[in-house]
C-alpha positions in Angstrom: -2.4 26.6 5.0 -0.6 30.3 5.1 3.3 30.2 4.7 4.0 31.5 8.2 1.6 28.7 10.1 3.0 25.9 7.2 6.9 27.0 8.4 6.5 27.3 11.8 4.6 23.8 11.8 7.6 22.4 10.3 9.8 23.6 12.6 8.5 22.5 15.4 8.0 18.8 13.9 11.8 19.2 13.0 12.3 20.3 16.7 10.5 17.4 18.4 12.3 14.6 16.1 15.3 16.0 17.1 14.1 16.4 20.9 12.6 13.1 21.0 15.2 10.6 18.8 18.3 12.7 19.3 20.2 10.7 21.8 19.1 7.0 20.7 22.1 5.1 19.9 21.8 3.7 16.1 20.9 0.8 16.9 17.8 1.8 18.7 16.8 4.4 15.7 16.8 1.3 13.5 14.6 -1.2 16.0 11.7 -2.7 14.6 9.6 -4.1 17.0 7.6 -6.7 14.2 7.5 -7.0 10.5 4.3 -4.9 9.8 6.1 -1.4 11.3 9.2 0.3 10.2 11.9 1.9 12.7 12.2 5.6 13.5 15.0 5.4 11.1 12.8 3.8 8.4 10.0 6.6 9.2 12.4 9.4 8.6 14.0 7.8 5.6 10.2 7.1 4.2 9.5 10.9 4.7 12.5 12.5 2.7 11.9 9.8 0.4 8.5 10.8 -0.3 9.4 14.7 -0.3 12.3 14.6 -2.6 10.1 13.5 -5.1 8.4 16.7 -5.3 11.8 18.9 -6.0 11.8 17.9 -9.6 8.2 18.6 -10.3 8.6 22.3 -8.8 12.1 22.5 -10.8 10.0 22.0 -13.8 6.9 24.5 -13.1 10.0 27.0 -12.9 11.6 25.6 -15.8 8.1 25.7 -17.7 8.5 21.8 -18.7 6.5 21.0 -16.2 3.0 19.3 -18.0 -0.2 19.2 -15.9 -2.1 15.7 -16.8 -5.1 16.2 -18.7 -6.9 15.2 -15.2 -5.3 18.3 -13.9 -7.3 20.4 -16.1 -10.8 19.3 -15.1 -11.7 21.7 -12.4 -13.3 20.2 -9.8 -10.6 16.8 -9.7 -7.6 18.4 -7.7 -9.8 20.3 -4.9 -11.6 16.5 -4.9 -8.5 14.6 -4.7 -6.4 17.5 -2.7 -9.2 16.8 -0.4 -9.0 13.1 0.0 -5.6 12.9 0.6 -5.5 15.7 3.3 -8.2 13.6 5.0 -5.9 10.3 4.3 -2.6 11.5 5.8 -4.5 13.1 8.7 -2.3 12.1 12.1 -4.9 11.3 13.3 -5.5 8.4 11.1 -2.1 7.2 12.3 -3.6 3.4 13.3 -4.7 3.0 9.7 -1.8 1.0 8.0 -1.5 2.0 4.5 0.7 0.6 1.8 2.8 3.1 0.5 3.7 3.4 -3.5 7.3 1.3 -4.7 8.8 4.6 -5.4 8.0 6.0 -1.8 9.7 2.8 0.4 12.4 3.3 3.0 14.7 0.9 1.1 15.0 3.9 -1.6 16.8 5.9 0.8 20.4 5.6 -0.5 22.2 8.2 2.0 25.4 7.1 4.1 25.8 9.1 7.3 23.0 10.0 10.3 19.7 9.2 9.7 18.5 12.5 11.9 21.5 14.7 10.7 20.1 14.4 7.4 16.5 14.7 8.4 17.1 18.1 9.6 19.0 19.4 6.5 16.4 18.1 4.4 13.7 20.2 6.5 15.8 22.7 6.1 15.4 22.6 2.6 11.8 21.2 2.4 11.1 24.7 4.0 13.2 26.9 1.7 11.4 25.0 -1.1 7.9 26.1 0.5 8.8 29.7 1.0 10.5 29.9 -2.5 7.1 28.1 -4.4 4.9 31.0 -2.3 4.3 32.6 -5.9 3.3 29.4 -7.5 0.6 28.7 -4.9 -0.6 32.0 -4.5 -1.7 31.4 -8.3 -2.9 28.1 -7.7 -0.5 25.7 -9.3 -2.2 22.2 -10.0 0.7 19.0 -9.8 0.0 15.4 -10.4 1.4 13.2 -7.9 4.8 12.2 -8.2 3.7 8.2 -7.6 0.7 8.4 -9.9 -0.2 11.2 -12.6 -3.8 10.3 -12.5 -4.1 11.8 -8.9 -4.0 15.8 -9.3 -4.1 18.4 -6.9 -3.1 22.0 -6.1 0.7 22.7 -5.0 -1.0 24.2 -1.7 -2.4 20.9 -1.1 0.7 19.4 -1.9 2.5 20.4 0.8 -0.1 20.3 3.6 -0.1 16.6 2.7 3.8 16.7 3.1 3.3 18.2 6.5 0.4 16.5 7.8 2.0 13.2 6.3 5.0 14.1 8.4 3.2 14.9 11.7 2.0 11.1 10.8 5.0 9.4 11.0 5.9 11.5 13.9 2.9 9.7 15.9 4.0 6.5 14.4 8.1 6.9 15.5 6.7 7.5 18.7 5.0 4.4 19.2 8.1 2.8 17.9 9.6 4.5 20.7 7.1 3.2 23.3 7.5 0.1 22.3 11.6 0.0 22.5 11.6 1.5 26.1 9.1 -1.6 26.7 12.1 -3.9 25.4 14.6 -1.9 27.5 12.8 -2.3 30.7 
């Protein structure tokens, strides 16, 4: 997807989290209505879980230390798996319940302070990181996964899974949301 369409898609997620969650009391970002789905608070955390953990690999294409996996090198794997995990994340996939890796879990999310305060800065930041690694897709930069180095894929494709992963857990927080005005009522 083209820089200008990826930021402004961004944005306007960042926009309706806030729009949408802004005013819920803690308590209320951090309801769980059963076991098997996390809060709004969880879904956010679970997000800049995920992205954080592709800072470091950019860090090291710029530092050249980054290594692509063997995998990586095979031509046809990351547009194949790029491709499978675009269609995975898709929103509207949302029902499907998918286990997420160890390393990806809302209980890795360490941060004291506002769950949606620090949400925003770290789209603020997910964004600077996507207009900053421009060069590095535009010559087609191939990453392994940060959960799993045997899953390869292009940078671009990287972060339209980051997106489209996000616009996910947007639809899921909503439902949350749905479900907590239920209780309210």
């Amino acid at each position: 997807m083209n820089q200008i369409i990826w930021v402004n898609q961004l944005d306007q997620l960042t926009e309706a989290v806030i729009s949408n969650f802004g005013l819920l009391r803690h308590e209320d970002l951090y309801f769980k209505p059963d076991t098997n789905r996390w809060s709004i608070a969880e879904n956010l955390a679970h997000l800049i879980v995920v992205n954080r953990t592709y800072f470091p690999v950019i860090e090291k294409i710029r530092n050249n230390t980054y290594k692509v996996p063997f995998l990586g090198k095979i031509p046809f794997l990351p547009k194949l798996f790029g491709s499978v995990l675009i269609e995975y994340v898709k929103p509207e996939k949302e029902e499907a319940k998918v286990k997420t890796f160890p390393i990806w879990e809302p209980a890795n999310f360490k941060e004291e302070g506002s769950i949606l305060e620090i949400f925003e800065k770290h789209q603020q930041a997910l964004r600077n990181l996507r207009i900053e690694s421009e060069d590095l897709i535009q010559r087609k930069q191939i990453i392994a996964s940060p959960a799993n180095d045997n899953i390869v894929y292009s940078l671009d494709d990287a972060f339209d899974v980051i997106l489209l992963h996000e616009q996910r857990h947007f639809i899921q927080s909503k439902a949350v949301l749905a479900l907590l005005d239920k209780n309210l009522i």
